[in-house]
DOMAR-43472 format. One line per field, with one value per residue (C-alpha): residue number from 1; residue in three letters; z, y, x. Coordinates in nm, 4 decimals. Layout:
N
i <- [NUM,...]
aa <- [ALA,...]
pz <- [Z,...]
py <- [Y,...]
px <- [X,...]
//
This chain:
367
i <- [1,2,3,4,5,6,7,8,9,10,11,12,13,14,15,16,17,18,19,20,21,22,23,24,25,26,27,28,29,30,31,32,33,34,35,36,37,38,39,40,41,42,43,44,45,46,47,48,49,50,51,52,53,54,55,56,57,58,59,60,61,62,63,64,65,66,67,68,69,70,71,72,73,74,75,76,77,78,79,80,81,82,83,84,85,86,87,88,89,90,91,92,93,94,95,96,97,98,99,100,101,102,103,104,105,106,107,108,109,110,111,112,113,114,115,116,117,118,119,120,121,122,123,124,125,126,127,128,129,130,131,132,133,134,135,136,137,138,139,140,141,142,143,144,145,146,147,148,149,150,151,152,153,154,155,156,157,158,159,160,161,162,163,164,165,166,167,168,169,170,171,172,173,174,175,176,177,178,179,180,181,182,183,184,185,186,187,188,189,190,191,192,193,194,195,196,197,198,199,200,201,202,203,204,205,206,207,208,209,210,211,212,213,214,215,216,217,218,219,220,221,222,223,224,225,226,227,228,229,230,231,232,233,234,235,236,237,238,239,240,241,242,243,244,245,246,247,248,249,250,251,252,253,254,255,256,257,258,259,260,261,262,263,264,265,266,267,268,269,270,271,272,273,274,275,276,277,278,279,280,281,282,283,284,285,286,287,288,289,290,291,292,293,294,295,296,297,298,299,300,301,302,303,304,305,306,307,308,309,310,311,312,313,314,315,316,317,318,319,320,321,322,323,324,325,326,327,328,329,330,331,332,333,334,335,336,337,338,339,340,341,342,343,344,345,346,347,348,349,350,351,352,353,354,355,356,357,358,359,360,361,362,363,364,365,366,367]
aa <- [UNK,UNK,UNK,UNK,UNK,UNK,UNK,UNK,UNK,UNK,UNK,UNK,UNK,UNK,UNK,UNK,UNK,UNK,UNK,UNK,UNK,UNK,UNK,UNK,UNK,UNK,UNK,UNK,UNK,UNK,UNK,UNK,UNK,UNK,UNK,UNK,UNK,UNK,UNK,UNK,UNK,UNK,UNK,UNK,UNK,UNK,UNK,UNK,UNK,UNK,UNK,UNK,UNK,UNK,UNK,UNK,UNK,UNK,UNK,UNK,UNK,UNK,UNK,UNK,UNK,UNK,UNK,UNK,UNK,UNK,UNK,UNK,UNK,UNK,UNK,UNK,UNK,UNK,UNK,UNK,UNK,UNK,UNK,UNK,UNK,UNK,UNK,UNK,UNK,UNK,UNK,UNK,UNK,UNK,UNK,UNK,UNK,UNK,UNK,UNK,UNK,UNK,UNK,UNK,UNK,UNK,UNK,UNK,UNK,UNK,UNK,UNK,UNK,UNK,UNK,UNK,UNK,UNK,UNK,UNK,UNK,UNK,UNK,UNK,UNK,UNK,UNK,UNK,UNK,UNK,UNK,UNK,UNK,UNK,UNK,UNK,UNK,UNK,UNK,UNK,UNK,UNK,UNK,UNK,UNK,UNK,UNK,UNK,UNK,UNK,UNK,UNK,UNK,UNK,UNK,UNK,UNK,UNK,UNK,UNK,UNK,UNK,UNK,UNK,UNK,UNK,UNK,UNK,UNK,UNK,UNK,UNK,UNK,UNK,UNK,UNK,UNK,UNK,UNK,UNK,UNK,UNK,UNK,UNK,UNK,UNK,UNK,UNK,UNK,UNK,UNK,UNK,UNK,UNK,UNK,UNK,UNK,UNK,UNK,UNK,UNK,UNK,UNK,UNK,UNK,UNK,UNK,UNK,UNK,UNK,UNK,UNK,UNK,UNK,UNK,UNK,UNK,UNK,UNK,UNK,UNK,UNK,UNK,UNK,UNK,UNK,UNK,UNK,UNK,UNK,UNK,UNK,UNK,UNK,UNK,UNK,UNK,UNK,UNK,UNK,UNK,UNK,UNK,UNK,UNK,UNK,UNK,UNK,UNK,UNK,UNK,UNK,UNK,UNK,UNK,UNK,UNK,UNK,UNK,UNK,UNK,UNK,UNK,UNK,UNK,UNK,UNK,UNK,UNK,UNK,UNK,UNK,UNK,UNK,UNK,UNK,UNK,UNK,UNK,UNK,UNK,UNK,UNK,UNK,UNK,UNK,UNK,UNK,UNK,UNK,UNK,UNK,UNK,UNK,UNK,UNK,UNK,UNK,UNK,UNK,UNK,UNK,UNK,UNK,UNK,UNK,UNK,UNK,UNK,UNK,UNK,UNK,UNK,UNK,UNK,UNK,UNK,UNK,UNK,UNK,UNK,UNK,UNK,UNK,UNK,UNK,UNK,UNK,UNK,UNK,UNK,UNK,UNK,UNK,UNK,UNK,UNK,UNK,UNK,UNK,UNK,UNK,UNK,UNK,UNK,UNK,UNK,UNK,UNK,UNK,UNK,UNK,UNK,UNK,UNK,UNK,UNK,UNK,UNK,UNK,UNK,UNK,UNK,UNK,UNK,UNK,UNK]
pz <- [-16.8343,-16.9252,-16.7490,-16.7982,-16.6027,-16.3947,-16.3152,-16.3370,-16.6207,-16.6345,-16.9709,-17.0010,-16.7620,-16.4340,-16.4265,-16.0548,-16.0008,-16.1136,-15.8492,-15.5902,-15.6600,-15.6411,-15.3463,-15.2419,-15.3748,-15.2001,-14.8556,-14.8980,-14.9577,-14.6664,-14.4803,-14.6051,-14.5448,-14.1771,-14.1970,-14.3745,-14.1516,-13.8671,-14.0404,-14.1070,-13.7415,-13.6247,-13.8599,-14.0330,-14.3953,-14.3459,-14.2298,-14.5195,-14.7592,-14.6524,-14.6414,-14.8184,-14.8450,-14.7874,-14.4108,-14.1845,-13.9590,-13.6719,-13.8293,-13.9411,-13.5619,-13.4134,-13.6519,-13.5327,-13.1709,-13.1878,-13.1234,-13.4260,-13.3948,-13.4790,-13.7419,-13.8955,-13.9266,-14.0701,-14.2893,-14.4217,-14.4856,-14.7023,-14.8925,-15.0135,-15.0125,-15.2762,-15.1029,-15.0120,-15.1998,-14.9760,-15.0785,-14.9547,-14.9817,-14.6691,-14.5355,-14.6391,-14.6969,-14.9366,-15.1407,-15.4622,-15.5476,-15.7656,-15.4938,-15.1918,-15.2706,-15.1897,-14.8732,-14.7371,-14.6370,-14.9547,-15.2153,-15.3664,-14.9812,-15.0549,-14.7756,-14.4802,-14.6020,-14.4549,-14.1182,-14.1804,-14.1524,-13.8139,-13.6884,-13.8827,-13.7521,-13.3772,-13.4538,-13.6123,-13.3541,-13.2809,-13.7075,-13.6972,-13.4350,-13.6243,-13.8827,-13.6908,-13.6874,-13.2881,-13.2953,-13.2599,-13.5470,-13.5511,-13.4067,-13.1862,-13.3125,-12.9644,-13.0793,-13.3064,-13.1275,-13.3642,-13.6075,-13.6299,-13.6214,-13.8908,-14.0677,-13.9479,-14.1234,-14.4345,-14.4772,-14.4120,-14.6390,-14.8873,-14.8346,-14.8131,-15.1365,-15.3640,-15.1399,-15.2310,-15.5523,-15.7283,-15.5784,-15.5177,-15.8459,-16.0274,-15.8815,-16.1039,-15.9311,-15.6083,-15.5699,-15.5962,-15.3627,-15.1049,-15.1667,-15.1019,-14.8326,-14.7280,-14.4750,-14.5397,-14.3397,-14.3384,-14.1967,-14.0455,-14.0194,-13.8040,-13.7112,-13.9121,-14.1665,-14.4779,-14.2833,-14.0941,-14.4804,-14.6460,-14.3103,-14.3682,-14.7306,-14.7648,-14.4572,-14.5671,-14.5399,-14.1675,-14.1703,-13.9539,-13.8944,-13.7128,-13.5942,-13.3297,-13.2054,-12.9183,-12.9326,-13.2726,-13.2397,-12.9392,-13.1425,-13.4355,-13.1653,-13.0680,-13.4114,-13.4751,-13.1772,-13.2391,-13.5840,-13.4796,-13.6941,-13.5606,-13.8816,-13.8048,-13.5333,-13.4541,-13.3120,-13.1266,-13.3210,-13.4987,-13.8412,-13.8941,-13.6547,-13.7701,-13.5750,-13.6488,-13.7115,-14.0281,-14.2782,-14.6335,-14.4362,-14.5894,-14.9727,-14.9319,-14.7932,-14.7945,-14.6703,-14.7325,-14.7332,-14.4736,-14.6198,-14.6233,-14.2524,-14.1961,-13.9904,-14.1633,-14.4728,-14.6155,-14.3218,-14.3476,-14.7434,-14.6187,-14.3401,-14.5707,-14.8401,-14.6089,-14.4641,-14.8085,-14.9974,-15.2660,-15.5439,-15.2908,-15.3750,-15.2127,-15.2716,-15.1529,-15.2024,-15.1870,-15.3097,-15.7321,-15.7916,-15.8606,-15.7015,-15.8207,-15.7340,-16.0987,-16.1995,-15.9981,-16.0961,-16.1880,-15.9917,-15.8102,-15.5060,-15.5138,-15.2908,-15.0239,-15.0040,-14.9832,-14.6984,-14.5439,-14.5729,-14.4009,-14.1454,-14.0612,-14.1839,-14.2861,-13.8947,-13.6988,-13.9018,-13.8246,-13.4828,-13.4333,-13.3732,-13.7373,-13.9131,-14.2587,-14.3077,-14.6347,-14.6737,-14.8478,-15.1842,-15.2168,-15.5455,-15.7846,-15.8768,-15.5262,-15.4874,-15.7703,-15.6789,-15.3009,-15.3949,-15.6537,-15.4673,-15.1395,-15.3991,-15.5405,-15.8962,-16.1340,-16.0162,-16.1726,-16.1235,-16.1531,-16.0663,-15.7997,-15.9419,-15.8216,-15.9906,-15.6377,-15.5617,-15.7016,-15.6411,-15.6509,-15.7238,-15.7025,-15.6232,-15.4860,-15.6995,-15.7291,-15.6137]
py <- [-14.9621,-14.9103,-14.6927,-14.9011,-14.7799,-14.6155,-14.9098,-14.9827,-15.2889,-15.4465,-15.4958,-15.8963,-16.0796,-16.2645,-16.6297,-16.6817,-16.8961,-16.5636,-16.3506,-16.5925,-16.5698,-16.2295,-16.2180,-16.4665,-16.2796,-15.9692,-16.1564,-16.2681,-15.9036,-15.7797,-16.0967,-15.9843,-15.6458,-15.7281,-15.9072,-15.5814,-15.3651,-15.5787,-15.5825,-15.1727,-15.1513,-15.3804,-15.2918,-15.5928,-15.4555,-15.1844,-15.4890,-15.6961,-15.4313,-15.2937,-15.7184,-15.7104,-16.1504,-16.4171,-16.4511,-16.7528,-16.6331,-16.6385,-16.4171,-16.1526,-16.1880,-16.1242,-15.7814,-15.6861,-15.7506,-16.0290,-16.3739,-16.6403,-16.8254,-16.5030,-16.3739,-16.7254,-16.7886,-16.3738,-16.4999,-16.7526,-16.5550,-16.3114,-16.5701,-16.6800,-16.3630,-16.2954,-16.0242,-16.1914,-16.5116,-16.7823,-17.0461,-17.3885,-17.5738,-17.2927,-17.1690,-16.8286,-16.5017,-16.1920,-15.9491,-15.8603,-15.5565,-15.4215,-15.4728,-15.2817,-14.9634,-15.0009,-15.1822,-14.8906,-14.5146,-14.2851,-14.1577,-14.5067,-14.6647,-14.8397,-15.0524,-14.7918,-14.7368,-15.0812,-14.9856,-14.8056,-15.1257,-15.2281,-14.8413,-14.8234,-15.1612,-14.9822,-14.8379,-15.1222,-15.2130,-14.8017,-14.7637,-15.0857,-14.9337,-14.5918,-14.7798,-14.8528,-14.5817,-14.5937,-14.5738,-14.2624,-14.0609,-14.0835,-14.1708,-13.9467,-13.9287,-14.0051,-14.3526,-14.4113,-14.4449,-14.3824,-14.2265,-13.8907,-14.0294,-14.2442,-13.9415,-13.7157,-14.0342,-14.0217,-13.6646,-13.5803,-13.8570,-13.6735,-13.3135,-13.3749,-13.5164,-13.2964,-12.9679,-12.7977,-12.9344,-12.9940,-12.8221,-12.4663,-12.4578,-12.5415,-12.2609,-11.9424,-11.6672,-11.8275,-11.8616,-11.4873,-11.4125,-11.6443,-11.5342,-11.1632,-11.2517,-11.2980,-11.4151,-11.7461,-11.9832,-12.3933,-12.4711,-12.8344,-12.8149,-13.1401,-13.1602,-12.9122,-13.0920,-12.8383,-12.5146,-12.6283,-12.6946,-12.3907,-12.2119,-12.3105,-12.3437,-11.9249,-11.7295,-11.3671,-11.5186,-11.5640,-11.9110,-11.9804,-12.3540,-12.3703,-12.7694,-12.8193,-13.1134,-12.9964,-13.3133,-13.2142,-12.8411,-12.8999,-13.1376,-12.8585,-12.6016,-12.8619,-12.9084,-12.5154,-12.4114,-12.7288,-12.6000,-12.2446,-12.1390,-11.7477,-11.7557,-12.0078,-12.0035,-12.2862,-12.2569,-12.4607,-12.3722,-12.4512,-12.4270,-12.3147,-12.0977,-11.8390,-11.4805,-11.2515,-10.9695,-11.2436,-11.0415,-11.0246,-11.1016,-11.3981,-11.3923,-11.7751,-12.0372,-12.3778,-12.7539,-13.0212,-13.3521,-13.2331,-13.0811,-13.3777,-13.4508,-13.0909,-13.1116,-12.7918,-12.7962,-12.5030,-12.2828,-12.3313,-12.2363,-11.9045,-11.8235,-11.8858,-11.6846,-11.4006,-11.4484,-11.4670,-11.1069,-10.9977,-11.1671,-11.4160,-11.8000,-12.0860,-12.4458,-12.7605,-13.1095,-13.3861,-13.7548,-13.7442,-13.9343,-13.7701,-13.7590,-14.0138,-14.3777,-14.4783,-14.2515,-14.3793,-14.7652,-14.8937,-14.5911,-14.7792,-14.5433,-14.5864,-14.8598,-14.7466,-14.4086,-14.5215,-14.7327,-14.4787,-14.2872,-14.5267,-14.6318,-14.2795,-13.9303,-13.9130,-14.0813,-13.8721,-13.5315,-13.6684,-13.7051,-13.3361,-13.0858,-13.0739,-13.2317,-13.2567,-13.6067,-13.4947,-13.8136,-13.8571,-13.9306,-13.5738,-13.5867,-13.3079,-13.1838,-13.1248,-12.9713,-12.7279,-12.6163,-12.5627,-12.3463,-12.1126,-12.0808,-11.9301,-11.6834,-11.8516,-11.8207,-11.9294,-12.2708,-12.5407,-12.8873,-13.0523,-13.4100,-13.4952,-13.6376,-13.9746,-13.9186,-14.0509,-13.6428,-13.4022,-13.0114,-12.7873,-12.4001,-12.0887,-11.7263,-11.4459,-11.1810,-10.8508,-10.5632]
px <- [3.2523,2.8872,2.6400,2.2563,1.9773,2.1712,2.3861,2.7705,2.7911,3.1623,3.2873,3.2266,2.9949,3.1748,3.0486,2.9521,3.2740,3.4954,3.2914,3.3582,3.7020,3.7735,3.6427,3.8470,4.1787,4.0635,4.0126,4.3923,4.4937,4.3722,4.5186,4.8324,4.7879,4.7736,5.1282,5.3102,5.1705,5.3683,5.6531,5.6610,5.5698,5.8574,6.0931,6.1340,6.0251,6.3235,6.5296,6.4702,6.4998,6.9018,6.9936,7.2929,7.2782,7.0512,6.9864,6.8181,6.5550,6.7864,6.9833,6.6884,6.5594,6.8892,6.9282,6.5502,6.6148,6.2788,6.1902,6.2736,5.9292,5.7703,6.0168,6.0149,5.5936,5.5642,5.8701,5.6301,5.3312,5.5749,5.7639,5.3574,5.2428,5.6000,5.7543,6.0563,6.1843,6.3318,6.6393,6.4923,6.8183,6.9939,6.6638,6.7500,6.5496,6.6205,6.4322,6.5367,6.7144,6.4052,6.1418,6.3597,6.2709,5.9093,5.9803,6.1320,6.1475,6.1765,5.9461,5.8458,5.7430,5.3775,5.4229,5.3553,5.0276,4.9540,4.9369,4.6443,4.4273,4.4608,4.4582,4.0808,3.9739,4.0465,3.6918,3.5379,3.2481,3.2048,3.1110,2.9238,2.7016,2.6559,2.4927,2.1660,1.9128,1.9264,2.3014,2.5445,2.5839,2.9764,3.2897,3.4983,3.8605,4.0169,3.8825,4.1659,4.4322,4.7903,4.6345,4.7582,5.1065,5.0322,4.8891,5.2361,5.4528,5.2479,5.2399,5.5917,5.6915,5.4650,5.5472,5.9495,5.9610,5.7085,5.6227,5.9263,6.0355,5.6820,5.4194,5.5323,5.6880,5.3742,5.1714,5.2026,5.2758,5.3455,5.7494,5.8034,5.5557,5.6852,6.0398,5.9404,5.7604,5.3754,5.1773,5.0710,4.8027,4.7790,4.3977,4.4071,4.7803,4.8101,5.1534,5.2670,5.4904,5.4429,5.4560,5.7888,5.9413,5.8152,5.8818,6.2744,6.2747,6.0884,6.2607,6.0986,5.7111,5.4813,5.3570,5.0525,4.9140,4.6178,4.4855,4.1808,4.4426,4.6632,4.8780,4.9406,5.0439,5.2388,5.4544,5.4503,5.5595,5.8342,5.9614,5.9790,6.1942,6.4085,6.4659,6.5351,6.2066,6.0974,5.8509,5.6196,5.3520,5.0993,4.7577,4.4945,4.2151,3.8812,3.8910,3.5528,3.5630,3.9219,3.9770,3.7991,4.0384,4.1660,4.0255,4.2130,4.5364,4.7281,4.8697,4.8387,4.5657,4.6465,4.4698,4.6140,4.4245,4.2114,3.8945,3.7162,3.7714,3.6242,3.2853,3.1491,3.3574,3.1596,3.2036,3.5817,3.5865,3.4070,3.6660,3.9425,3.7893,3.7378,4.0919,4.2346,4.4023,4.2334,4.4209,4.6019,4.6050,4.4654,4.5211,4.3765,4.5278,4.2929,4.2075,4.2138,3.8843,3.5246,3.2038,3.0141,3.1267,3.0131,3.3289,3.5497,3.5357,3.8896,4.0448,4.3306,4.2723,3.8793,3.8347,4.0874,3.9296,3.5644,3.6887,3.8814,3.5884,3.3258,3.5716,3.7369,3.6672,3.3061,3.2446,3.4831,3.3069,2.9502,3.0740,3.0332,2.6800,2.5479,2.8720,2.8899,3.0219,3.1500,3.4341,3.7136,3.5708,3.3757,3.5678,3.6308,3.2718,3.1591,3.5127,3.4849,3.1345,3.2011,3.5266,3.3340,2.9994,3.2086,3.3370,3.6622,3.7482,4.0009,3.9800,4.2506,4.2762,4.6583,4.7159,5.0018,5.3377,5.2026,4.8690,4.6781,4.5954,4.4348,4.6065,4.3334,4.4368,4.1798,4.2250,4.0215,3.9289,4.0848,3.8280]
//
């Protein structure tokens, strides 16, 4: 890539046939997006992924408790769309043993992030409108329907399988201050995935989660006295707006991908600063990409996230008195400057194990 006048130049010139189709291959993506996302959300991915054998469509309908007509034309779409391969001589359907994993639950799932499309497209005539300069300025989240359990699948798939093992570990300092025992806070908590794991996992530390959604802390509450959990409490509360009496409490600060979604971002740095101990740690996970779109060409997370972005968090923050609309793709400059001008220091940057996130690590200073 070449920057030109400030302008993004791809290596090679497209002729106007090549532009046409790539279009055209990214219209059938999203086409097929729409048919995973009904197969994660009628379990026929997870189906097709434990088949043992080849199976007809009657049989793959009968295991999924659906019609055949239906199970036989999405059949179709993902023997073109090569998903699953099909034996035309018995009319039979299988995935190959090297494709499975991805198909279902477990660290290497890609295909539940499908279901995001339709849940964004809920709010596709309430964005259109906040275009026009007589329009609203954002979208209320109510608008989006399953959302935050899409959100809850995501992040405890993401959390069970790197929280413990990965990310704790890779904080210095951080595992012998949990295992001692400190008070710790997650700000925008939603359902309370991490603090339920580290609650379990660290038995000596207070965990606090505090979420401005009460469907989401009531199901956080739920999941703590099902567990048995006396170290964990959950909150209905306004991130930018923390207790007062929060003052140098908590020897750890954490948000997980939810800064961006913030609709005064900088507010909630302050109160976490303020709420942080004097030498405590905070850390922030968010989207690895930077800034500046021009950056983040050939990032193979870029595109989702600006259209996450547009469709979702920078609407549902502007839908608020004076919000931010900061999106998803704030990236790692605006990051690094917000942290250290509300007083942060020591600021470190570590990609997730996946490489998608970015794990952002700062401290307050020592008086």
């Amino acid at each position: 890539m070449d920057i030109l006048k400030g302008k993004t130049i791809d290596q090679g010139l497209e002729s106007p046939q090549e532009f046409a189709h790539r279009i055209m291959k990214m219209i059938n993506s999203a086409t097929m997006t729409v048919a995973l996302s009904l197969g994660v959300e009628t379990g026929l991915l997870k189906i097709m992924g434990g088949l043992q054998e080849p199976s007809t469509s009657s049989q793959i309908a009968q295991m999924a408790g659906l019609k055949e007509r239906y199970v036989r034309e999405w059949l179709g779409a993902m023997v073109v769309g090569r998903i699953v391969d099909v034996d035309p001589t018995e009319n039979t359907y299988y995935v190959p043993p090297e494709r499975r994993p991805f198909l279902v639950d477990g660290p290497m799932n890609v295909v539940a992030f499908s279901r995001l499309i339709p849940m964004l497209c809920e709010a596709y005539d309430d964005v259109a409108d906040c275009f026009r300069r007589d329009g609203p300025a954002g979208v209320s989240y109510s608008k989006y329907g399953k959302f935050h359990q899409f959100m809850d699948h995501m992040s405890n798939m993401l959390h069970n399988t790197t929280l413990i093992p990965d990310v704790v570990p890779s904080i210095p300092g951080l595992m012998p201050k949990l295992e001692s025992g400190c008070e710790c806070l997650d700000v925008g908590c939603g359902r309370g995935r991490a603090i339920l794991l580290l609650a379990q996992r660290f038995p000596r530390s207070i965990f606090y989660g505090i979420d401005i959604s009460d469907e989401a802390i009531a199901f956080a509450r739920n999941e703590a006295q099902r567990l048995s959990l006396s170290n964990c409490h959950f909150i209905i509360k306004d991130a930018a707006s923390l207790p007062g009496q929060w003052v140098e409490q908590f020897g750890f600060i954490t948000c997980f991908d939810a800064m961006h979604d913030m609709a005064h971002p900088r507010i909630v740095l302050n109160g976490a600063h303020r709420a942080l101990a004097p030498g405590g740690i905070y850390c922030m996970l968010e989207l690895n990409v930077h800034s500046h779109p021009s950056k983040n060409v050939g990032n193979p997370r870029a595109i989702d996230g600006y259209v996450i972005s547009l469709m979702h968090c920078m609407p549902v923050s502007l839908s608020f008195e004076d919000g931010a609309g900061l999106g998803t793709m704030w990236g790692r400059e605006m990051a690094v400057k917000m942290l250290e001008e509300v007083g942060f220091t020591d600021v470190t940057m570590t990609p997730s194990k996946d490489k998608f996130n970015l794990i952002y690590v700062a401290k307050k200073k020592t008086e």
